[in-house]
N, C-alpha and C positions, 0 to 999 in steps of 0.2 A: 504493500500500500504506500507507505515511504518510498520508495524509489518508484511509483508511477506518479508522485505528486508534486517531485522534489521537481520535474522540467515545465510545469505548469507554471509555479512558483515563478522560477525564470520567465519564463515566456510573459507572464503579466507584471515584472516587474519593468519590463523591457518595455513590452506597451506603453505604458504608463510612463517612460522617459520617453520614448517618440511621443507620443501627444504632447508631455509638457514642453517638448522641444519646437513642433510644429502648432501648438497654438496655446500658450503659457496661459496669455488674460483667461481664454475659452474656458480652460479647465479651471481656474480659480473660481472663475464665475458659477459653473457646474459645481461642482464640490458645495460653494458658498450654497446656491439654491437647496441642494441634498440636504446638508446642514439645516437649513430655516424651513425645510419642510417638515422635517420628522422632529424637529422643535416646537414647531406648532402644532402637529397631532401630541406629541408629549401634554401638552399643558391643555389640549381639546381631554386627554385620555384624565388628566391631574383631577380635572376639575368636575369631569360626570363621575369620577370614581367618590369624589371631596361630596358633591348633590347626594350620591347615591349611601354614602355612610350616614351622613347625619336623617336621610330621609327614615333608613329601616334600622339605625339604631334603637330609638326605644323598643321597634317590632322582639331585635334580636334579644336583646337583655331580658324582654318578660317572655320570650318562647327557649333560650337557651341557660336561663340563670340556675346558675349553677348551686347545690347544696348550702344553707349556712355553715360555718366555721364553728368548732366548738369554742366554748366562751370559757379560759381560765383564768378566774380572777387571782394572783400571786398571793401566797400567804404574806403575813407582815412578822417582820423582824423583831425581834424585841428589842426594846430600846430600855438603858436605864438612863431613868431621871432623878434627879435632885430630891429630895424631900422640901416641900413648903418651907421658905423659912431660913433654907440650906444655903450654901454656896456661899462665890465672893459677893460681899457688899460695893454696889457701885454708888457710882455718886449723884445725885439726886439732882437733877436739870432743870433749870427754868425754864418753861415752855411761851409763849408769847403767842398772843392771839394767832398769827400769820401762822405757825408752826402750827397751828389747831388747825387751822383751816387748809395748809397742807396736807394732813394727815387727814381730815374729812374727804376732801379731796381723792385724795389715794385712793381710801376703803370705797369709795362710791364706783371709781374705775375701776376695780377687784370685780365691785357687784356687779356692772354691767355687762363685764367680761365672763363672768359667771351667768348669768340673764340669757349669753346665746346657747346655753345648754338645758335652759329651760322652758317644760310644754306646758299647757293646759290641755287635761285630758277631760274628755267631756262625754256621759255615757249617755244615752237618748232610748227610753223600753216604752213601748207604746202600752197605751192604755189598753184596757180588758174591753171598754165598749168603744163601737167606734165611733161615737163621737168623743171619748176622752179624750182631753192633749196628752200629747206622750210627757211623762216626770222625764225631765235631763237634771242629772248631777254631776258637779266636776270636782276633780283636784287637781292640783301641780302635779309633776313628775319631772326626771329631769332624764337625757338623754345622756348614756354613759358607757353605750360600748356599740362597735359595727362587725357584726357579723360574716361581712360578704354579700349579703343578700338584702339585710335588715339592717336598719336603725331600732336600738332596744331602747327602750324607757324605762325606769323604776319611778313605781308611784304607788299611792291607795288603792288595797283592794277592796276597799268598803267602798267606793262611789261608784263601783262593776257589780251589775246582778246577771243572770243566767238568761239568755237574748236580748243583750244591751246593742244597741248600734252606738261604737265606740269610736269617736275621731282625736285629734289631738292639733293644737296649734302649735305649731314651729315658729322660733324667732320670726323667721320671715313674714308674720302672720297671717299667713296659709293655713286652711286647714286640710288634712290629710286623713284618709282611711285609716284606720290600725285595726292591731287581731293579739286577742291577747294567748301571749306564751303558754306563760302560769300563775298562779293565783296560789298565795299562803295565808289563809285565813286565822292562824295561828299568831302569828305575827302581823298578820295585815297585809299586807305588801304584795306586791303583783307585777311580772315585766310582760309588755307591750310590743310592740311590735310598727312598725310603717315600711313596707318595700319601699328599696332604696329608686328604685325604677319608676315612684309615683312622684319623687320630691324633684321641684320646679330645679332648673339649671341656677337660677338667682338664688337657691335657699341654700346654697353650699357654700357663698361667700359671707352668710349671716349665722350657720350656726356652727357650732362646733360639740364636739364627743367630753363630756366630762371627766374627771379623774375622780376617779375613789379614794380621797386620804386616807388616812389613820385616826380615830377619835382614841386611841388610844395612848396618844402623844400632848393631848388639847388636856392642859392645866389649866383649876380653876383661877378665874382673872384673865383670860385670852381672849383678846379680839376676837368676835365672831360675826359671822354674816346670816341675814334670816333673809330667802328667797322661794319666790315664787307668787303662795297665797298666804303666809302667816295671817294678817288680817280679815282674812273670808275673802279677799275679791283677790282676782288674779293681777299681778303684776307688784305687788309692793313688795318692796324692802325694808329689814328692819337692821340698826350695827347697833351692838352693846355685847359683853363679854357672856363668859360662859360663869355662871353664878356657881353651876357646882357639877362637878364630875363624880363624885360617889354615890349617886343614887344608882340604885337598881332596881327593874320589873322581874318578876318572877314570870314566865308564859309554860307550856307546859313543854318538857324535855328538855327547857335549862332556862339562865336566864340572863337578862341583858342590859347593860352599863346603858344611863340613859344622859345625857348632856343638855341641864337646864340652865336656860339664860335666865337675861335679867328685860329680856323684849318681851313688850306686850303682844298678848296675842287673842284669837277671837276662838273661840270653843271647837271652831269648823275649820282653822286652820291646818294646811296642807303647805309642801315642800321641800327645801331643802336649808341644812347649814353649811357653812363654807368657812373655810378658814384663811389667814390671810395671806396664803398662797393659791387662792383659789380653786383649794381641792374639797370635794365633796366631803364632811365627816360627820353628817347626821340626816336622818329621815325624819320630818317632824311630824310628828301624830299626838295631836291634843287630848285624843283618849285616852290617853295616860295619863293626865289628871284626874286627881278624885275630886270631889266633892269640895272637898276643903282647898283645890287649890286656888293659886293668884292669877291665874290666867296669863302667865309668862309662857311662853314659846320652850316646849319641850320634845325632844328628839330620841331616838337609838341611834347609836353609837354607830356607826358605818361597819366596824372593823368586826364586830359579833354580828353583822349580815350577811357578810360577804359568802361566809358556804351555800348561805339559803339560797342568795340572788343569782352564783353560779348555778345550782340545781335548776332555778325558775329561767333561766339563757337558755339553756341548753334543752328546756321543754321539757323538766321532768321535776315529778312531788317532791316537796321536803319531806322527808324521813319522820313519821308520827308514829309515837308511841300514848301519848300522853299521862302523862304524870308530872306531876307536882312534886319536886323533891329535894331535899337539902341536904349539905355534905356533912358526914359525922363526923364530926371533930376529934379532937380528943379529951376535948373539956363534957363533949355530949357520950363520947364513950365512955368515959370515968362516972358521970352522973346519971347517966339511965342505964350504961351496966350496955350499950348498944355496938353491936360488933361493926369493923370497917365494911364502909360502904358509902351508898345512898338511902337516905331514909324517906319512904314516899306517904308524901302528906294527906295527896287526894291523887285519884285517879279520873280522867275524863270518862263520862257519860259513853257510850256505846263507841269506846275510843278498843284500839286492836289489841292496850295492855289490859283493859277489862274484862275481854274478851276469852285473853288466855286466863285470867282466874288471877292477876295481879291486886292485892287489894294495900288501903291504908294500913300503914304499922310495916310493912316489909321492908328488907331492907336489902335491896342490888348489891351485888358482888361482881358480877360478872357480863358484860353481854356478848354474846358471838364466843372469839377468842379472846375478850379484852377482860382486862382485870381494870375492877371501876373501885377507886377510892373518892373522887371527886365528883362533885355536878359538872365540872365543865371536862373532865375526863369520859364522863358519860355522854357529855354530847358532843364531843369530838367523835367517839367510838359509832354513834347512834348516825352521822353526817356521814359518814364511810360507808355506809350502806346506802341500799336503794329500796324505795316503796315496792312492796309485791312481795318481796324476798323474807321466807320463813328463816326467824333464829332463834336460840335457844341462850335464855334470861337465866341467870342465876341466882340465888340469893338465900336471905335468910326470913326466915317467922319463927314468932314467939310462940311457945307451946305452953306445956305445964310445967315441962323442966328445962324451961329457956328455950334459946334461937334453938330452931335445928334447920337440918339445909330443903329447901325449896328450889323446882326449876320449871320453865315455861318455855312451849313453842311459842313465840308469838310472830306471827303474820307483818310485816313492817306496814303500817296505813299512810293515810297522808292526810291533811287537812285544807277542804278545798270547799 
């Protein structure tokens, strides 16, 4: 093949000096036209190919869109801190009006910047007759991880009932279709959903994917930001610090650090806290106030949600057992004579531990393979599983002649 190609070669290169020799302009002129012709089919071909992308782009994205992405949220690090009180003494600064009004300043661009990660989700359930207006209820949520497919939201699952027509407004103030993931009625909490293929091409330079701090780093006395609905309507803001970080809720299967400000807040408040790096580090849910409280803005802790919220990403139950349980000390072992474990206070109503024959007074040793001395041991061990999945509970009950050992299939449920 080479040696039949190689006098061809020759033969057209030869060509090619007699023409340029017998008509030089001719050929330049030739060449230039060849040149400017397949130049202009190029940018004819650029440009119906350029039409033809943007035309069946959105076709392709919702006929081709590929799988979500699983959602893992990073455990967090432990950090030690100081104790209240601790450390070096610094030196006590005169601040001057302008320096106040800098630092208002600041916190308000924090919040705004915080603001493009925030929705108002809005559920709409038609009335039983037809002429009722349909009830629509809302809360904040805030928008805090992308799947590939989806834009997720975490918000209330108390303003979602069962055939809600669910939408949700984007900074942009668009509103958009959503579908919800899943729903922890245990906690509350619920993630959402809007295909990334329905939001407008302008709503990508207005919103942006939130972070998930640490509330486990936030001392009380900390700048804190209150976003969303704090006050019942959508959009307000509230700045004041964080009044105290040692309270806690008991919910059933463990329990959870809650971070109350010193921001007033309205009974029906919804959203989010922010800290002054503007990462997410509380869920605010006013029904955790009792009775007696001041009507201050109170939150869970971001950092004791994150297994849930990963479970509710990724489309699947938080892990229910429910019970009510505290950790035996060993001031409660020495004075009730109570063996290590968890000691369960109450059990939920037609919950999956009642089920298997768990009652008050028992006391966990063990669940799965896991040896349980603490409540949040237990619910670490209890997050490692999956709803559906039968294990076997250990533990102790009081007889006539003290504990003796007890054990239970129980079915993992979920609360939804």
């Amino acid at each position: 093949m080479g040696y039949q190609e190689e006098p061809e070669e020759k033969k057209d290169d030869y060509a090619f000096l007699q023409e340029t020799i017998k008509d030089e302009n001719g050929g330049h002129n030739k060449l230039r036209n060849i040149v400017l012709k397949y130049a202009g089919l190029g940018l004819v071909f650029g440009l119906a190919a350029c039409i033809g992308f943007c035309a069946l782009k959105p076709w392709a994205e919702e006929k081709f869109a590929g799988n979500p992405q699983k959602i893992t949220i990073p455990e967090e690090e432990e950090e030690e801190t100081e104790a209240e009180g601790q450390g070096e003494t610094q030196e006590a600064q005169t601040l001057t009006v302008e320096d106040y009004e800098e630092m208002n300043r600041a916190l308000i661009n924090i919040g705004n910047t915080v603001n493009r990660s925030i929705v108002e989700i809005r559920a709409e359930e038609s009335g039983k007759e037809s002429d009722e207006e349909p009830a629509v209820s809302s809360a904040a949520g805030v928008l805090f991880e992308d799947n590939g497919t989806e834009l997720l939201i975490l918000g209330s699952s108390r303003v979602l009932s069962g055939g809600a027509n669910i939408t949700v407004k984007l900074a942009d103030g668009k509103t958009y279709p959503a579908s919800l993931k899943k729903r922890d009625d245990n906690l509350g909490i619920a993630v959402l959903a809007v295909a990334k293929n329905t939001v407008s091409e302008s709503a990508w330079n207005q919103i942006q994917i939130a972070t998930l701090g640490s509330s486990n780093s936030i001392l009380k006395g900390e700048v804190i930001l209150a976003l969303g609905s704090p006050f019942g309507y959508y959009g307000g803001m509230g700045i004041g610090i964080a009044a105290s970080t040692a309270n806690r809720v008991m919910k059933y299967d463990g329990q959870y650090d809650l971070i109350c400000t010193d921001i007033p807040s309205s009974q029906a408040g919804t959203g989010i806290l922010a800290d002054t790096d503007g990462q997410i580090v509380g869920i605010i849910d006013q029904t955790l106030l009792d009775e007696e409280g001041q009507g201050q803005v109170i939150a869970y802790g971001i950092s004791d949600l994150k297994k849930a919220v990963e479970f509710l990403s990724n489309n699947k139950a938080v892990p229910y057992l429910g019970i009510l349980s505290v950790t035996v000390t060993e001031d409660l072992a020495e004075q009730q004579g109570l063996p290590e474990g968890i000691y369960v206070q109450e059990v939920a109503a037609d919950s999956p531990a009642m089920k298997a024959g768990i009652q008050s007074g028992d006391v966990i040793t063990r669940i799965g393979k896991t040896s349980i001395s603490t409540l949040s041991g237990y619910t670490n061990a209890l997050m490692e599983l999956d709803a559906g999945k039968e294990i076997k509970v250990e533990g102790k009950r009081q007889g006539n002649g003290g504990y003796v050992d007890i054990d239970f299939t129980v079915a993992i449920g979920s609360k939804e």
